[in-house]
C-alpha positions as CSV (number, residue, x, y, z in Angstrom):
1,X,41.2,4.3,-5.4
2,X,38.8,4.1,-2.4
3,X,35.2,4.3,-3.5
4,X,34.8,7.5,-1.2
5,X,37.0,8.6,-2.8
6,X,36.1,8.1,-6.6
7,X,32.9,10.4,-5.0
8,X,34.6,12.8,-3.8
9,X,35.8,13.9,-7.7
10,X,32.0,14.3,-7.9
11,X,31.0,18.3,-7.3
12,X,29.0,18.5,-4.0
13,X,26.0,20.1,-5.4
14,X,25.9,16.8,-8.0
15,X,25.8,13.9,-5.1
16,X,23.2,16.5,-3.1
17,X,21.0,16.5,-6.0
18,X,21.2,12.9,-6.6
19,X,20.3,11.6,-2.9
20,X,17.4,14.7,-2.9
21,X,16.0,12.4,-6.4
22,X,16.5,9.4,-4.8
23,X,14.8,10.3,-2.0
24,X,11.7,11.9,-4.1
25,X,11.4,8.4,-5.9
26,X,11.4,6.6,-2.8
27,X,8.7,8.8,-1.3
28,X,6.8,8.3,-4.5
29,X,7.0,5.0,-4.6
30,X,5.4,3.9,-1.1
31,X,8.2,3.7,1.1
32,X,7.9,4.4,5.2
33,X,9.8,7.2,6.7
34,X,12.1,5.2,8.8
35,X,13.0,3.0,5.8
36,X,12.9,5.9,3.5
37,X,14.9,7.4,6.4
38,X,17.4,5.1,7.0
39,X,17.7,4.2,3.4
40,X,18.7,8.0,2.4
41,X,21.6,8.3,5.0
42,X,23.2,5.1,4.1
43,X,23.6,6.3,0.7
44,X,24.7,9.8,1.5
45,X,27.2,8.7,3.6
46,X,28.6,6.3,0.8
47,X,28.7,9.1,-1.6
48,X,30.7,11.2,1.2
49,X,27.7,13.5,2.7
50,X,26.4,13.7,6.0
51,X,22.3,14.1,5.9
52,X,19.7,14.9,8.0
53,X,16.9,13.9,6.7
54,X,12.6,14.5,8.2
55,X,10.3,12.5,6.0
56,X,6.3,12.7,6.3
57,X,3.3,11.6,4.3
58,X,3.4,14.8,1.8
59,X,6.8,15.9,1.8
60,X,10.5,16.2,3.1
61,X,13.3,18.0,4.5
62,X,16.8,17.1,3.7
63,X,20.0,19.1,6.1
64,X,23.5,18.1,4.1
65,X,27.4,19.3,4.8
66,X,30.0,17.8,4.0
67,X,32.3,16.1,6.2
68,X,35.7,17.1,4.8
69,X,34.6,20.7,5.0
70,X,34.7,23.4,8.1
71,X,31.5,22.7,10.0
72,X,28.7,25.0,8.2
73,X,30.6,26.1,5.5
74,X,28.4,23.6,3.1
75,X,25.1,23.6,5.1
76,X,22.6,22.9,2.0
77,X,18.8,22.1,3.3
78,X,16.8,20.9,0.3
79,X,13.0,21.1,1.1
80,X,10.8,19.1,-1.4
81,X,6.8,19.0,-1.5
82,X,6.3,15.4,-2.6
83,X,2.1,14.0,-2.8
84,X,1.2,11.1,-0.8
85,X,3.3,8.1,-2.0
86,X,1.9,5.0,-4.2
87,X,3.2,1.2,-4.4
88,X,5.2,0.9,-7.6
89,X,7.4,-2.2,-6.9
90,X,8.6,-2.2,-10.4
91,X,10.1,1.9,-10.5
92,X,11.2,0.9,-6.9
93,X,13.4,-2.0,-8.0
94,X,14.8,0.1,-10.5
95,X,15.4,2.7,-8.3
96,X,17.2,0.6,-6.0
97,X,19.2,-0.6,-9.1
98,X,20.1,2.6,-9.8
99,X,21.2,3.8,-6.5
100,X,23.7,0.8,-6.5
101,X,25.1,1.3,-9.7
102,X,26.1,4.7,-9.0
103,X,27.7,3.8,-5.2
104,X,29.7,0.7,-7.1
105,X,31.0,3.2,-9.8
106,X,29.0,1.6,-12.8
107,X,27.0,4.7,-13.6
108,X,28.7,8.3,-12.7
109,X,26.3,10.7,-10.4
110,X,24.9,12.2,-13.5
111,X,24.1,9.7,-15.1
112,X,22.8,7.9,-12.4
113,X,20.3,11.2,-11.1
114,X,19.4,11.4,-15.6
115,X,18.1,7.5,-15.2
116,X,15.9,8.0,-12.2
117,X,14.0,11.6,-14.1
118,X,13.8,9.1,-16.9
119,X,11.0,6.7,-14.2
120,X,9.0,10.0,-13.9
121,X,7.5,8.7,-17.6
122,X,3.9,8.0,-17.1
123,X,2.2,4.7,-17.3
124,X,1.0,4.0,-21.1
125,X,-2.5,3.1,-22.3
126,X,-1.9,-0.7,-21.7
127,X,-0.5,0.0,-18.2
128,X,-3.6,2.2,-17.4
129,X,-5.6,-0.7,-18.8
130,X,-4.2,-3.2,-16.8
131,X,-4.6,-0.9,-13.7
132,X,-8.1,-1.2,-14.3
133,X,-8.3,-4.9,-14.7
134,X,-6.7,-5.6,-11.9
135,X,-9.3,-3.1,-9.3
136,X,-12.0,-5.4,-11.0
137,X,-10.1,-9.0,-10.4
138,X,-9.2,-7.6,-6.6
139,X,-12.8,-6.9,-6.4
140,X,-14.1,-10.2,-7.4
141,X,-11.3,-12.3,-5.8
142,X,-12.1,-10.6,-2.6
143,X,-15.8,-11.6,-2.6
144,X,-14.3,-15.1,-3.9
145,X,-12.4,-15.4,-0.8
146,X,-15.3,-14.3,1.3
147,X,-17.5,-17.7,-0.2
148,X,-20.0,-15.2,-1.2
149,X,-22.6,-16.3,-4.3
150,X,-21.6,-16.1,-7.7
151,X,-23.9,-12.9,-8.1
152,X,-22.2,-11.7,-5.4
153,X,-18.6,-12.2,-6.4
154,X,-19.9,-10.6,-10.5
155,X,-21.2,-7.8,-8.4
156,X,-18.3,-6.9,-6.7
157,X,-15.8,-7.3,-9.7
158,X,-18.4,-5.0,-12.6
159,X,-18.0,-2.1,-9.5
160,X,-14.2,-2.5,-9.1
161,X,-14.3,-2.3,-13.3
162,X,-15.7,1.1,-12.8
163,X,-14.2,2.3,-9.8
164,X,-10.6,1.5,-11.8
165,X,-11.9,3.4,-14.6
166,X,-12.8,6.9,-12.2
167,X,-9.3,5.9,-10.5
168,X,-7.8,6.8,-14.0
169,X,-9.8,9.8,-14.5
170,X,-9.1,11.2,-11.8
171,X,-5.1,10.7,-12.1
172,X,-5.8,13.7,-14.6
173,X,-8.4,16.1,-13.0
174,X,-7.9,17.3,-9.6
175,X,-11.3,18.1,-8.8
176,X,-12.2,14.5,-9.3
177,X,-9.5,13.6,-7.2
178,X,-10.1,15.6,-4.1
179,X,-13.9,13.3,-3.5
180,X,-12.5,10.5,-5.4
181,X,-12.7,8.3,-2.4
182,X,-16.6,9.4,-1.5
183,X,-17.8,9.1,-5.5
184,X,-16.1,5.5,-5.2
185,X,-18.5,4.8,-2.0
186,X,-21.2,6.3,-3.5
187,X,-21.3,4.7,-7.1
188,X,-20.1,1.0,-4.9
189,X,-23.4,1.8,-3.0
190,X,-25.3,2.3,-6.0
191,X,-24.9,0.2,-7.9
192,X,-24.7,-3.0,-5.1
193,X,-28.6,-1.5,-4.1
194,X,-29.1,-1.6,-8.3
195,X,-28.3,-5.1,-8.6
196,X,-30.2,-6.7,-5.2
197,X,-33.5,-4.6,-6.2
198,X,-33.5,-5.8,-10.4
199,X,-31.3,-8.8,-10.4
200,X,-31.3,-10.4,-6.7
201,X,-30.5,-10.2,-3.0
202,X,-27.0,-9.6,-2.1
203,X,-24.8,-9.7,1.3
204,X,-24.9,-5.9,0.8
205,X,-22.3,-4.7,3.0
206,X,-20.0,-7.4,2.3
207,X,-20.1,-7.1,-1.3
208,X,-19.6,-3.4,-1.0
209,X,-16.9,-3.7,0.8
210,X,-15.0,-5.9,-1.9
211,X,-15.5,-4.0,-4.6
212,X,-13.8,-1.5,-2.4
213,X,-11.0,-3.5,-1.2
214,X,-8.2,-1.7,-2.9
215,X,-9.1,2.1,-1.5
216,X,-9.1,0.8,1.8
217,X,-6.0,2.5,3.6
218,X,-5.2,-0.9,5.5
219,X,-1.6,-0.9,4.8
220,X,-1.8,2.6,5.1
221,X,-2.8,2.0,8.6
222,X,-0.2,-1.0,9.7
223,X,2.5,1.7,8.3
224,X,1.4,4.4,10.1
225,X,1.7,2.5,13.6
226,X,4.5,1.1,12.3
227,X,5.8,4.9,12.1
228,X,4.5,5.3,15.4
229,X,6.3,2.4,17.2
230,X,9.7,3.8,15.6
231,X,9.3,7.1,16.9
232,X,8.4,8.7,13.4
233,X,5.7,10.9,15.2
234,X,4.6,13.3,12.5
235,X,4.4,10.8,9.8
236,X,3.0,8.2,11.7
237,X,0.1,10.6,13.0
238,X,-0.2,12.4,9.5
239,X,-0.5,8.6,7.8
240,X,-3.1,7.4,10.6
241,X,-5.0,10.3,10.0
242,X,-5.1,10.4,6.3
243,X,-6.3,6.4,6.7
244,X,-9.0,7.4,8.8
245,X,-10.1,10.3,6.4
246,X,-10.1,7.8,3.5
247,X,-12.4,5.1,5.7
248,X,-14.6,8.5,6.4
249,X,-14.8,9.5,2.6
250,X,-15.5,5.9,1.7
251,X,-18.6,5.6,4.5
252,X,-20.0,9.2,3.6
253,X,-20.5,8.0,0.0
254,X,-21.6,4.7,0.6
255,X,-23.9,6.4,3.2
256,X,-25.2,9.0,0.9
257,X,-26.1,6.2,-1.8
258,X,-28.5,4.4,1.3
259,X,-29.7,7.3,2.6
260,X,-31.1,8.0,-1.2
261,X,-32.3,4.8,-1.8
262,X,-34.3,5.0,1.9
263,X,-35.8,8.5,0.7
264,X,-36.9,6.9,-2.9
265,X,-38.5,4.1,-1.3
266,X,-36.3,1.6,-2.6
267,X,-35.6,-1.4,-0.3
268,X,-32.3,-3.3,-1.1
269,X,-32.3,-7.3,-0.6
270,X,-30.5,-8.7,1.8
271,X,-29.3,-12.3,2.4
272,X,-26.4,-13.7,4.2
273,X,-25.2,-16.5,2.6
274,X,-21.6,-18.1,2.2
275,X,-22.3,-21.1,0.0
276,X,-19.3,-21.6,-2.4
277,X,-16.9,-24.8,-1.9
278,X,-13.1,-24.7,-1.4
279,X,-12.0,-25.0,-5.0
280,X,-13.2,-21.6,-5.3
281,X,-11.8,-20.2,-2.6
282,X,-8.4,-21.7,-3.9
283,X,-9.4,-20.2,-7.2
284,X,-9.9,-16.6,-6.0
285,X,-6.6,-16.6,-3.9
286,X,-4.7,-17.2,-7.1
287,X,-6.4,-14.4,-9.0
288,X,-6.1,-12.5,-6.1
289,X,-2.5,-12.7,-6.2
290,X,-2.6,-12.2,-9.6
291,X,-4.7,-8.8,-9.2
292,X,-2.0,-7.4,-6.1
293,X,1.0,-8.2,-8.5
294,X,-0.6,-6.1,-11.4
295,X,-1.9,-3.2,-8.7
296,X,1.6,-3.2,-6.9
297,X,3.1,-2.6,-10.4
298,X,5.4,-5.7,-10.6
299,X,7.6,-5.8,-13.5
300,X,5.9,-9.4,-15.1
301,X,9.2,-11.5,-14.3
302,X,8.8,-10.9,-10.7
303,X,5.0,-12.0,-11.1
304,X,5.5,-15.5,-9.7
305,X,7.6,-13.8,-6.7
306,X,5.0,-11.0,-5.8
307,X,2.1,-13.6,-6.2
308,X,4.1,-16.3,-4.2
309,X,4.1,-13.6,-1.5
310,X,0.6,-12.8,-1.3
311,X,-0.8,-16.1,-1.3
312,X,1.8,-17.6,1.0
313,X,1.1,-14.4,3.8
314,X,-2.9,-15.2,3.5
315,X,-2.4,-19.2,4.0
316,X,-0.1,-18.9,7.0
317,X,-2.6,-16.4,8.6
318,X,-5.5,-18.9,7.5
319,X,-3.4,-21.9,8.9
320,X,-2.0,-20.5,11.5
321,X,-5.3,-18.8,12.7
322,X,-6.7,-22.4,12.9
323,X,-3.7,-24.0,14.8
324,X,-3.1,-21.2,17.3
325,X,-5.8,-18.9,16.7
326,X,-6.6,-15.9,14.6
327,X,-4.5,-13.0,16.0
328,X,-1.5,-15.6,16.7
329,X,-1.7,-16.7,13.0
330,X,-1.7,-13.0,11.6
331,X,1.1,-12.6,13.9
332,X,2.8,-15.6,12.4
333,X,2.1,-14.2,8.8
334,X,3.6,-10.9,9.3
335,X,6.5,-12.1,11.1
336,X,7.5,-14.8,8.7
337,X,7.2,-12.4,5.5
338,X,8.9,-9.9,7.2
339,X,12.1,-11.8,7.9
340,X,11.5,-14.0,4.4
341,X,11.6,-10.0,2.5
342,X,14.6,-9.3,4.7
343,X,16.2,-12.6,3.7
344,X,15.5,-11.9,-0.4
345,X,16.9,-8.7,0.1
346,X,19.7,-9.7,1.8
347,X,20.1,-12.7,-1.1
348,X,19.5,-11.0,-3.8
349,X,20.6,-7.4,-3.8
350,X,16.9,-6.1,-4.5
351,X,14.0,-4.6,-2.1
352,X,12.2,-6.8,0.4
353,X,9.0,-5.0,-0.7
354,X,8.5,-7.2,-3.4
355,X,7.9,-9.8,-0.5
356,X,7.1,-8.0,2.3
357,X,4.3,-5.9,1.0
358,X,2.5,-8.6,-1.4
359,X,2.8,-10.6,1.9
360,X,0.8,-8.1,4.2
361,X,-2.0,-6.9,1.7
362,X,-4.8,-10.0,2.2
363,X,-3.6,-9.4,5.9
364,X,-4.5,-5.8,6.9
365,X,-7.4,-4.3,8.7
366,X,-9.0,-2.1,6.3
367,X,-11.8,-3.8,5.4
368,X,-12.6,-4.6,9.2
369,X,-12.5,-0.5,9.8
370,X,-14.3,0.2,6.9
371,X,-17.4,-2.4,8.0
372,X,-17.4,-1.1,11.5
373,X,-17.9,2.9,10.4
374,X,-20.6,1.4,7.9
375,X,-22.3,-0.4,10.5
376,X,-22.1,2.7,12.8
377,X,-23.4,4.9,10.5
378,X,-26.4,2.9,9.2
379,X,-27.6,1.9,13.2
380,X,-26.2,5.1,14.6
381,X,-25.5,3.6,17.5
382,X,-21.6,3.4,18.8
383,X,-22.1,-0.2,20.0
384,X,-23.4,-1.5,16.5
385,X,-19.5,-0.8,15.5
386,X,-17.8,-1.7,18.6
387,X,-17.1,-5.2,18.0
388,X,-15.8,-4.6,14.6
389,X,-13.9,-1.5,15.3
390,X,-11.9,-3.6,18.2
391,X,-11.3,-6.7,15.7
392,X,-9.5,-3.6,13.4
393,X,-7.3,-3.1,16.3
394,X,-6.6,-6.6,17.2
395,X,-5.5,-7.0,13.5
396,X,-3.7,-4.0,13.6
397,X,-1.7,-4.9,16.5
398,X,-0.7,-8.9,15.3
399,X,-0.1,-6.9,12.2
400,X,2.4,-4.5,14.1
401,X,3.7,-7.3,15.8
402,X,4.9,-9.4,13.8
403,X,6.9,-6.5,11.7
404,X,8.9,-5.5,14.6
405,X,9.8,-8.8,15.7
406,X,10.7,-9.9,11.9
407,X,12.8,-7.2,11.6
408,X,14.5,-8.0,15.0
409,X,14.8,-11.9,13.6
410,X,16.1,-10.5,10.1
411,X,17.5,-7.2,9.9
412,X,16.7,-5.1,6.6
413,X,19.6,-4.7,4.0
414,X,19.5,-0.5,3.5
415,X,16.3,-0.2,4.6
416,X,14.1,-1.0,1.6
């Protein structure tokens, strides 16, 4: 029996409901619309359906007939309101699992749509926990990265501590939720001005921005022009513009926190100073790694594979940048992890996220965007932010670069 059409014995509204879950996990799950996109029709049209599907940001429409049928007489258009979509390599793995257990006959199309509901289970207290520990380890690897001084680099990681801790607070209350991103600047603010005014001076901005480092909407950004470039219009403008309303939120808080301390008199300490040596700089890549693999929601045997990712992407761009220059070595970066996710997929049967994205996170231009708004606002002068605002775009566009022509050098197996 042909696998189409072992389907086929499969009621139609059964395999329209499991591609509409898929799909719904996907989207949840961080994946772009032409991947999302491309991944949905592939597996519709294995399971004998034609779909036409229209992803964006915060939802999705989904047009499906059947082929064997007269032309309308099983028109079904399924639309779903989804919320913006969050990296979950494990749930997406297992998704991907799924979807190719049913389409090889190993799981029926009930079963198979019965396993995906059963993903929807939410993350337990140790998961939550670990969530948190890893917003304060990003933090503090960040500032590692950056050389800053060891006060510095404790700064950054006690705010990412409690900025994890309001990210799982607000998870639950939707009020919180709404200004999450502006409370997050403003406590980052805070309690940076706290420390350089009763402990001592801090590279203010800099440290602020680390303990901020996994709010900013840099990949957020490299998708949405990465939308853009594949002709996914709406999404790609609705994701740019929900990245640049989380850089806004993020400023307004942090500015609200200066603007207090200006009116109460109180003077932060500033120093610029980058004095740490190499080893810790090695040191803060590998918890840095460690910190993306538990925030990307890894399952722990793919650990070494996610953190293999995110260290290799930052050395090639750090390597590279020296050799042939900064832009040419991001370029280099997000080229090679592209076509090296492509080829694990390929390999292995499995998503090229786990790869591709741990690859690209030290790499993208939200921090850049984020300093130049800061710098704007706290000079009010749209030259102050110039220079940083056009190193964003530069990034942004090695950044782009590279994923296009890995793709061209490697294509993607089903999209994912």
């Amino acid at each position: 029996m042909s696998e189409h059409a072992g389907h086929a014995a499969v009621s139609y509204t059964e395999r329209v409901a499991f591609v509409a879950e898929l799909a719904s996990h996907l989207h949840a799950y961080g994946t772009t619309a032409q991947r999302l996109e491309g991944a949905i029709v592939a597996v519709a049209k294995r399971l004998g359906l034609e779909c036409e599907p229209w992803v964006n940001p915060t939802g999705m429409i989904l047009a499906f007939s059947d082929p064997r049928r007269p032309a309308g007489e099983t028109d079904t258009t399924r639309v779903i309101r989804l919320e913006g979509g969050d990296t979950n390599l494990y749930k997406l793995c297992e998704a991907d699992r799924i979807a190719e257990d049913v389409l090889a006959g190993r799981l029926q199309v009930a079963e198979g749509r019965q396993a995906l509901r059963a993903l929807q289970r939410l993350a337990g207290r140790r998961g939550r926990a670990m969530q948190v520990f890893g917003f304060a380890l990003a933090s503090a690897a960040v500032a590692g990265l950056l050389r800053l001084p060891w006060l510095d680099i404790a700064t950054a990681g006690a705010i990412g501590l409690v900025i994890g801790l309001l990210d799982v607070a607000a998870q639950s209350r939707p009020r919180l939720h709404e200004a999450f991103e502006a409370i997050c600047g403003l406590v980052a603010g805070a309690m940076a001005i706290a420390v350089s005014v009763w402990v001592g001076p801090l590279n203010l901005n800099t440290v602020i921005i680390a303990s901020l480092i996994v709010l900013l909407p840099g990949m957020a950004l490299t998708n949405a022009m990465n939308e853009l470039t594949s002709r996914h219009l709406v999404s790609g403008t609705a994701r740019f513009a929900g990245a640049l309303t989380t850089i806004l939120k993020l400023t307004i808080g942090t500015a609200i926190a200066l603007g207090i301390a200006a009116q109460l008199g109180i003077e932060p300490a500033v120093r610029a100073a980058r004095p740490q040596p190499d080893w810790v700089v090695w040191l803060a890549l590998a918890v840095g790694a460690y910190a993306f693999a538990v925030l990307f929601r890894a399952h722990r045997r793919d650990y070494p594979l996610v953190m293999g990712a995110a260290a290799s992407g930052y050395l090639i761009s750090r390597y590279g940048g020296e050799w042939l220059g900064a832009q040419a070595g991001l370029f280099l970066a997000a080229l090679l992890m592209t076509a090296a996710g492509n080829v694990y997929a390929r390999w292995r049967k499995r998503p090229g996220a786990l790869i591709r994205l741990p690859g690209l996170i030290m790499l993208v231009p939200g921090s850049v965007a984020l300093r130049g708004v800061i710098t704007l606002v706290q000079a009010q002068d749209f030259g102050a932010g110039q220079e940083a605002a056009l190193a964003a775009l530069n990034t942004l566009m090695a950044l782009l670069a590279g994923l296009l022509f890995g793709n061209l050098l490697v294509s993607a197996r089903r999209n994912l």
